[in-house]
C-alpha positions as CSV (number, residue, x, y, z in Angstrom):
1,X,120.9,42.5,114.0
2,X,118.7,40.6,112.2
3,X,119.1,39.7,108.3
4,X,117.3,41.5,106.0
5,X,114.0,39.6,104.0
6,X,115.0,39.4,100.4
7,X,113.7,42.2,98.3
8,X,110.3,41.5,95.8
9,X,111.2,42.3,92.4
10,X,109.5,45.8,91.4
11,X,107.7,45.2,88.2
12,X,109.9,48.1,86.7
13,X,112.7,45.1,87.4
14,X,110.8,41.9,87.1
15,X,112.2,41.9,83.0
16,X,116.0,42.8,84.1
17,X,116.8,39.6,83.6
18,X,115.5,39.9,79.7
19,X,119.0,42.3,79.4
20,X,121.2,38.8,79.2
21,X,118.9,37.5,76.1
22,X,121.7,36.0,73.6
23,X,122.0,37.0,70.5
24,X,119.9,34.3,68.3
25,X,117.4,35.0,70.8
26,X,116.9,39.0,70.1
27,X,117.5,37.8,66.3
28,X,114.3,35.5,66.8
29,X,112.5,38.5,68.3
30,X,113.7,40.8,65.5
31,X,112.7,38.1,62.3
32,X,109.1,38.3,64.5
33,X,109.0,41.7,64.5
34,X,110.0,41.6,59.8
35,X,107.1,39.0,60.0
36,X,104.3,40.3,61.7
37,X,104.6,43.8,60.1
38,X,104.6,42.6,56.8
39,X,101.1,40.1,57.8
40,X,99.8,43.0,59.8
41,X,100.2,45.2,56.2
42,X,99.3,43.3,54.1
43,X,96.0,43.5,55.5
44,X,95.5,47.0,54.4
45,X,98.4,46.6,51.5
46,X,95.3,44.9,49.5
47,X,93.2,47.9,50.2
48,X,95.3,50.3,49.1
49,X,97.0,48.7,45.8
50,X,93.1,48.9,44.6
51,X,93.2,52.4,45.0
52,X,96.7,53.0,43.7
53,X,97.7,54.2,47.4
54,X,100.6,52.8,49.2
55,X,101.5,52.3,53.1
56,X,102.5,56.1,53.4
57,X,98.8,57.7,52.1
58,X,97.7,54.5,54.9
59,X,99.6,56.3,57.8
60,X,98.8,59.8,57.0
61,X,95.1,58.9,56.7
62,X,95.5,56.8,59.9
63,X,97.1,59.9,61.9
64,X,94.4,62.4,60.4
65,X,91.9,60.7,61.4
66,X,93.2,60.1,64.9
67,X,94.1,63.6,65.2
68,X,91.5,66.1,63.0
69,X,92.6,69.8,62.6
70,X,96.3,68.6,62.6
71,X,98.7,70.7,60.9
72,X,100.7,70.0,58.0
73,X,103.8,70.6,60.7
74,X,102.3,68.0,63.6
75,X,102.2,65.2,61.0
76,X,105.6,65.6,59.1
77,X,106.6,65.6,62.8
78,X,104.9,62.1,63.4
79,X,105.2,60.9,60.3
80,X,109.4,61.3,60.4
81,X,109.5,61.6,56.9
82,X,110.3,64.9,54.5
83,X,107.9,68.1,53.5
84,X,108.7,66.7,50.0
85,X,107.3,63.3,50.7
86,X,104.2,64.4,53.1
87,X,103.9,67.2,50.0
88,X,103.5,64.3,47.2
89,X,101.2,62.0,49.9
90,X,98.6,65.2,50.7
91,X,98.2,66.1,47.2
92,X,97.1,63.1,46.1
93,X,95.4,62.5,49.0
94,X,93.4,65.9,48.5
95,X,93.1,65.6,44.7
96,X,91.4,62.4,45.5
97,X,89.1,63.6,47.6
98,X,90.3,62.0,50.9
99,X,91.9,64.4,52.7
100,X,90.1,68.6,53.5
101,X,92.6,71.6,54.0
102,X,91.2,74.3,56.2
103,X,93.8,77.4,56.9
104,X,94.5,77.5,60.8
105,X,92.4,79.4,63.0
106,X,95.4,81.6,64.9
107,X,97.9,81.6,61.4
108,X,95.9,81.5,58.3
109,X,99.3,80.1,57.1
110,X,98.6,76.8,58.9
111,X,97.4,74.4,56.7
112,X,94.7,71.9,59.4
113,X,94.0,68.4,57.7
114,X,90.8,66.2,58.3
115,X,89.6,63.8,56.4
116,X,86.6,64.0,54.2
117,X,83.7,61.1,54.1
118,X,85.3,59.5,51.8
119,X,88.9,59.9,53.4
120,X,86.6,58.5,56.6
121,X,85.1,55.4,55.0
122,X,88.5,54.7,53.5
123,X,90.4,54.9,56.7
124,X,87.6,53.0,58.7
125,X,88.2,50.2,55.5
126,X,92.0,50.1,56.2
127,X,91.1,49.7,60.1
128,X,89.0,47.2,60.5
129,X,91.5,44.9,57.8
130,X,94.0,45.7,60.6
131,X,92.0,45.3,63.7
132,X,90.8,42.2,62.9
133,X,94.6,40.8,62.2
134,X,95.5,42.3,65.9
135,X,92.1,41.2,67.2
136,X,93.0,37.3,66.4
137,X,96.9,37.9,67.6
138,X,95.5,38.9,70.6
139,X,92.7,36.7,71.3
140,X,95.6,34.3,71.2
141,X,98.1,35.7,73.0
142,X,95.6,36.6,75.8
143,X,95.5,39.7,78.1
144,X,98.8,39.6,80.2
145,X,100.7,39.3,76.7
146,X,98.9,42.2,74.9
147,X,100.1,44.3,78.1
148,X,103.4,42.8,77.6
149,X,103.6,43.7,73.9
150,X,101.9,47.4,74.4
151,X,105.1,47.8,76.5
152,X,108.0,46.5,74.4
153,X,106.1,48.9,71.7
154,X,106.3,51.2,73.7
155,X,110.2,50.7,74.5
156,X,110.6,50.5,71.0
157,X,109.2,53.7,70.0
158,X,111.6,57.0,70.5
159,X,110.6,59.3,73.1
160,X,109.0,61.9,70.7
161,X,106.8,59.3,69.7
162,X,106.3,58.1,73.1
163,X,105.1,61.5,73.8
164,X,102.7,61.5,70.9
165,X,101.0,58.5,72.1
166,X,100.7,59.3,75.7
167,X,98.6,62.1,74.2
168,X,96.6,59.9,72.2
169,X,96.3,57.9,75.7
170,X,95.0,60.7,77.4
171,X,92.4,62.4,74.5
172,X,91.1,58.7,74.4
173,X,89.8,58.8,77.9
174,X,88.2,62.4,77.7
175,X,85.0,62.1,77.1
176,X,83.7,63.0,73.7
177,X,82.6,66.6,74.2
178,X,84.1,67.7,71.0
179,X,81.5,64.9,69.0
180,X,78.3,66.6,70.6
């Protein structure tokens, strides 16, 4: 019998040897991650602290926007944070004019959230102060990193929110029927 070739590496393997990083090195990685989220907010920090908003009225109007009609339930369960806190967020949120409540169409106890113009303007504002931060990091970096990064994100994300952005993944690529 002949010897077997050696095996090529899967790409699900072609990282195994990242498991043996040493511990300065995933410290390194970790004082990157402190770093870049507080450059990649304080893009949008400015925004906000003009409008007397912080980074959890940012994420609620980033998420309603992404997602219009969600329900009050849907984004406490993205947000990860308490009916208390997503409570104090919308109300200020609505009283400000950002943020429109429409009762569900199944259970009228449903409250849906979209965001009015000026909730749309506002989060468009807050976007493009971020995308142009990412859009320099990745210009950079160049494409085979920014694949690289979208999946340690990924890996970094717990699988409920994996699950919320494969869904995001997937209404991104239908076509925009619900627009016309």
């Amino acid at each position: 019998m002949s010897a077997m070739p050696p095996s090529t590496p899967s790409p699900s393997s072609a990282g195994s040897g990242l498991l043996f990083l040493r511990e300065e090195e995933i410290r390194l990685a970790q004082d990157m991650l402190f770093f870049a989220y507080r450059d990649f907010t304080h893009a949008a920090d400015e925004v906000l602290e003009g409008l007397e908003l912080g980074r959890a009225h940012h994420r609620a109007l980033h998420f309603i926007g992404r997602l219009p009609g969600i329900t009050v339930s849907d984004l406490l369960g993205i947000l990860g944070i308490t009916k208390q806190s997503l409570s104090r967020v919308l109300t200020t949120l609505v009283e400000e004019g950002y943020v429109i409540t429409a009762p569900g169409r199944a259970d009228r106890r449903q409250r849906l959230l979209s965001l009015a113009p000026k909730g749309v303007a506002l989060e468009r504002r807050l976007f493009e102060r971020q995308r142009d931060v990412l859009l320099r990091a990745y210009r950079e970096a160049g494409g085979p990193a920014v694949e690289g990064f979208r999946r340690v994100l990924r890996a970094l994300t717990d699988e409920a929110g994996q699950s919320h952005l494969t869904a995001m993944e997937a209404a991104a690529r239908e076509p925009r029927a619900r627009s016309a």
